[in-house]
N, C-alpha and C positions, 0 to 999 in steps of 0.2 A: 504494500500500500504506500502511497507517496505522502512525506509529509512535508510540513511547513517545517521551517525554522523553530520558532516558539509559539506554543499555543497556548496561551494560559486560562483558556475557556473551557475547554475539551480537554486539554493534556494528551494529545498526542502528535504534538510538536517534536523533532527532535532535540530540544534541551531537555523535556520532559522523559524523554524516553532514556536522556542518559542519569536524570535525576533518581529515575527506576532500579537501571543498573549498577549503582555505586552506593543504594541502600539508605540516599538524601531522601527525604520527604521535599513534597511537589513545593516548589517555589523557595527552597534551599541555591539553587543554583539561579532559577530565572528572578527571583526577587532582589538577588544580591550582584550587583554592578561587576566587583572584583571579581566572584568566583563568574560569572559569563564572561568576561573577559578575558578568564583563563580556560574555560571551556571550549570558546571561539575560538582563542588561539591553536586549542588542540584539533580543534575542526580542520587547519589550513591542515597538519601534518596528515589527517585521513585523507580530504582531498591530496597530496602528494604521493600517500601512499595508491590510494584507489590509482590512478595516472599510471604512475611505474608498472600497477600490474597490468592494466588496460591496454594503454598503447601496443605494448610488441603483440600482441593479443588480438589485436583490432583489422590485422590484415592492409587491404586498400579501402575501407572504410573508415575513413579518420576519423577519428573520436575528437570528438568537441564539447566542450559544455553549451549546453542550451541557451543557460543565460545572458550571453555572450551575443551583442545585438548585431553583429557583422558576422559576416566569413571569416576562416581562417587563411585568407590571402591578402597580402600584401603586394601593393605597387608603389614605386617609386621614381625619380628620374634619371632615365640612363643619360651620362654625363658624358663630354667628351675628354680623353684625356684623363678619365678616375678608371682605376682599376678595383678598388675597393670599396665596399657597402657596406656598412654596420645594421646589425638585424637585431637588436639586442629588445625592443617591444614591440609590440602592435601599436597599430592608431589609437585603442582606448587605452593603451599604458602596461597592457599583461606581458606576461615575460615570455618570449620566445624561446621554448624548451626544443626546437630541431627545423630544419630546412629541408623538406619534400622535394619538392620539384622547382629547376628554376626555370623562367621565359624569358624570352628579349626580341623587342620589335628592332629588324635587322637594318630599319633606316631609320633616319629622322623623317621622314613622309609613310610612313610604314602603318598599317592602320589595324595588322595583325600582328600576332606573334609567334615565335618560331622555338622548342624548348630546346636547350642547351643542356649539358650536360657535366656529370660530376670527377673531377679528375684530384686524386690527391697529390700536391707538388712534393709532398716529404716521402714518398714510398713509390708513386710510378715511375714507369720511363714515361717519356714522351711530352713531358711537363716544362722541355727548357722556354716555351715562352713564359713562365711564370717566373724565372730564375735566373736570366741570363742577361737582366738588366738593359735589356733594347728596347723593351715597352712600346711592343709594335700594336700600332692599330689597324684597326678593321671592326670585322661584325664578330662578337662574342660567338664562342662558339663550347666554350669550357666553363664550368668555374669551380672553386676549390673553395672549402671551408675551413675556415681558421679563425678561433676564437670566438667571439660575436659577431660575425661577417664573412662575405664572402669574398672572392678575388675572380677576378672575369678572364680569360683569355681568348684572343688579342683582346686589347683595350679598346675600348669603344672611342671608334672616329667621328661621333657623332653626337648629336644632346637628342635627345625627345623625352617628352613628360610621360608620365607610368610608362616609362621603355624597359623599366624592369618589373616582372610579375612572381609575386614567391609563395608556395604554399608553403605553410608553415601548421606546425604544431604547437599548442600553448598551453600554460598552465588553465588552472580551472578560474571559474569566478567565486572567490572568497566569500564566507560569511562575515558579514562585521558583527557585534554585540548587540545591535542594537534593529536588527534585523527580523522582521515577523511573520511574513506571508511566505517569504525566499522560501522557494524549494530549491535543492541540489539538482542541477542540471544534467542526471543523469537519470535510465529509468527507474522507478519508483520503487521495483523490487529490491536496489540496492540502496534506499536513503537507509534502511537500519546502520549501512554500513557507517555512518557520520555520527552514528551516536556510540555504537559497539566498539569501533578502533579506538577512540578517547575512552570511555572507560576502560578497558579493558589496560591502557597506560595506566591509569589513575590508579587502579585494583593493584597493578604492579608494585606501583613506585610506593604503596600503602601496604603492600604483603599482604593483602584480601585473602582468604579464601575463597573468595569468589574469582579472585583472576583465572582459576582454568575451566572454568566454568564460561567464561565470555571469553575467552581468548579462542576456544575451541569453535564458537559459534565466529567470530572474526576470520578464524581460516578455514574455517566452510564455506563463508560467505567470496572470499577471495577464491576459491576454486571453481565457484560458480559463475565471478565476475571473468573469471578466462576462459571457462565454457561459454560461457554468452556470447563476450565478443568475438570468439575463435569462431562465431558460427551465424554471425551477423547480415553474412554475405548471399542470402537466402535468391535472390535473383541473380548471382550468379552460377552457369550453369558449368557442373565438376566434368571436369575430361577427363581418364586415366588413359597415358601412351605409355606406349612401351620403353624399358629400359633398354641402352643402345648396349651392342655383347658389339668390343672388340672382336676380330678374330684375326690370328698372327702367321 
């Protein structure tokens, strides 16, 4: 069942639901400023967690949080003369956790785009225009990933505005404290998980005897969250070929 953030009508918010499992009485946590505070905070590390197992999980159906009022693509201006791009947020300021696929319109009058591809400068061959300090232009046709950005090769001969297109991966959208109606932007069968990973910390760091009792329910629910999304892909349709047999 999907819930809200905090509900303190009903109680079946998930602050309420973690006030359950850490054996507070209802409005122990949502009445008191400090302790949701600290609750919330532990909310970002479940959204973190949820992510880490999600993502490699998720196949070519990118996993995005819901609440998240844009796409997870970014454009920018291909520049003449830059080689390098900082990718380090989106437009609304979330943290770019990985770079998908890149694009680039191959003129300045160019009204499409054309995807370019990924080369690593520190492990392949073939990478001396990245490295050999001649910073030759033309139309991108490479790019390499380093750090919070990428590096293009050749260097763009050209400027055009969104000449560069990036899909990206990102972190989730946070709960703050103060937060009431927000559901987790993820589907519904998994909001337990926003209240079970933080307790299940809390039960820890206190020597509960309750911790393996909810800890056990927190990685059931994580083996369910990579059965899910491992099998997302329902309209796509499964080939099985053959494996190729050398013969010598």
């Amino acid at each position: 069942m999907s819930k809200v953030y905090n509900d303190t009508t009903n109680y079946l918010g998930i602050v309420q639901g973690y006030e359950k499992e850490i054996g507070a009485n209802l409005g122990d946590v949502s009445g008191d400023t400090t302790r949701l505070k600290e609750f919330t905070a532990d909310t970002r590390s479940a959204f973190d967690r949820f992510w880490a197992i999600a993502l490699p999980a998720s196949g070519t159906w990118q996993l995005d949080d819901s609440n998240h009022t844009d796409y997870n693509i970014i454009t920018t201006t291909l520049t003449d003369g830059q080689r390098d791009y900082a990718f380090t947020n989106d437009g609304s300021g979330n943290s770019i956790l990985e770079v998908m696929r890149v694009f680039v319109k191959p003129s300045a009058t160019a009204a499409n785009y054309v995807e370019i591809f990924p080369k690593d400068q520190q492990s392949e061959r073939g990478t001396e225009g990245f490295t050999d300090g001649q910073n030759l232009e033309g139309v991108p046709y490479y790019y390499d990933k380093t750090g919070n950005g990428i590096f293009l090769d050749p260097v763009p001969s050209y400027t055009v505005s969104a000449g560069l297109k990036v899909y990206i991966s990102r972190e989730a959208s946070y709960f703050v404290h103060g937060d009431t109606t927000k559901k987790p932007g993820v589907p519904g069968i998994f909001h337990d998980y926003f209240f079970l990973k933080p307790a299940a910390d809390y039960l820890r760091r206190n020597q509960s005897p309750k911790h393996d009792r909810v800890l056990s329910e927190v990685l059931r629910m994580e083996k369910e969250i990579v059965a899910y999304y491992g099998h997302r892909e329902r309209d796509v349709r499964k080939v099985i070929t053959p494996k190729p047999i050398a013969f010598i």
